[in-house]
VMD Tcl script that draws the C-alpha trace (Angstrom):
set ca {
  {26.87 -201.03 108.46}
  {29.47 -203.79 107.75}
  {33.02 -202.36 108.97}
  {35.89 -205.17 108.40}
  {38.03 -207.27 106.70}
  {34.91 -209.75 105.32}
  {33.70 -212.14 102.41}
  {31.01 -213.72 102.99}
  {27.81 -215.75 101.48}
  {24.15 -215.34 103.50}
  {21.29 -218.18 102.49}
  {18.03 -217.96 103.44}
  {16.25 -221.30 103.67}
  {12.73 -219.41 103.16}
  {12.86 -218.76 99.87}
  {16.28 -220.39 98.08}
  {17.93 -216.72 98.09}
  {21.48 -215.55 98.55}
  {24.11 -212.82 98.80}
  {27.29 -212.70 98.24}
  {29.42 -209.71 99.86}
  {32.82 -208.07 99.86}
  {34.47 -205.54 102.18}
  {34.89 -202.16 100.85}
  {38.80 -202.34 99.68}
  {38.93 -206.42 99.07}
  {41.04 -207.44 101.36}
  {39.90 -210.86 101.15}
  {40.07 -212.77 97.83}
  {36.65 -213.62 96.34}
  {35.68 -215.06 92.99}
  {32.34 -215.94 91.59}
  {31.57 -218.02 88.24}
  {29.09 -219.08 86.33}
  {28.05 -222.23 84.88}
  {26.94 -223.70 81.60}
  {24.02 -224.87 83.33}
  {22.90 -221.45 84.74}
  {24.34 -221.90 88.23}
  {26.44 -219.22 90.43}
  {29.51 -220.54 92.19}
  {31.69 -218.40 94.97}
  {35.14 -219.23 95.99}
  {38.23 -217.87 97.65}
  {40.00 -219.62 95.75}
  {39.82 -219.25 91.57}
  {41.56 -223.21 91.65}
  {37.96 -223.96 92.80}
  {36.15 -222.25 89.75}
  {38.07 -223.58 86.69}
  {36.47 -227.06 85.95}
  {32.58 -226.17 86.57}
  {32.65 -222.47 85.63}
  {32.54 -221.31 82.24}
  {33.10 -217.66 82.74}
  {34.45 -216.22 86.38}
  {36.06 -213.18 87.78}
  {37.24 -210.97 90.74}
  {34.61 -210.31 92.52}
  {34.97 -206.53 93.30}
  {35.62 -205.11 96.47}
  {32.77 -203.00 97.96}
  {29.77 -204.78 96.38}
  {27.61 -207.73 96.60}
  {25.17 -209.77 94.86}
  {21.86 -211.01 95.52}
  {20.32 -213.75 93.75}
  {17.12 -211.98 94.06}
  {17.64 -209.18 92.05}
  {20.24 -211.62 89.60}
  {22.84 -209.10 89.59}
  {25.86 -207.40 91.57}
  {25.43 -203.59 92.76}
  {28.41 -201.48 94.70}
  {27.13 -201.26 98.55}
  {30.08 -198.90 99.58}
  {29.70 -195.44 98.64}
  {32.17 -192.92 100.60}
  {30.86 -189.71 100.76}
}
mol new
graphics top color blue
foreach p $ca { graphics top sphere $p radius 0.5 }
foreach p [lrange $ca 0 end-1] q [lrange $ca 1 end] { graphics top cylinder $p $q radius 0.2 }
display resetview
């Protein structure tokens, strides 16, 4: 139940995981990227992204990613 103007990235130490998040309308910039050598980078800034990422793009407004599940799925679904 996340109501705001929010980007934001939750670790947990337990197991290595993450999630990446996005208010519903992306207010806030985000950008993720990935990297020749498998990795996942997040920035609010693209700047940040260009020299270690070799693909990266918007990430979209009302979903999130979790490393867990290696993928992004929409978490905002008005009725």
């Amino acid at each position: 139940m996340l109501d705001g103007m929010l980007s934001f990235v939750l670790f947990d130490t337990r197991d290595n995981s993450f999630i990446v998040a996005q208010d519903a309308i992306g207010i806030t910039s985000l950008y993720i990227g990935w990297g020749l050598d498998g990795s996942i980078w997040v920035s609010s800034e693209m700047k940040a992204l260009n020299d270690d990422c070799e693909h990266f793009e918007t990430f979209p407004p009302g979903h999130l990613y979790s490393s867990k599940a290696d993928g992004m799925r929409r978490w905002y679904n008005p009725p």
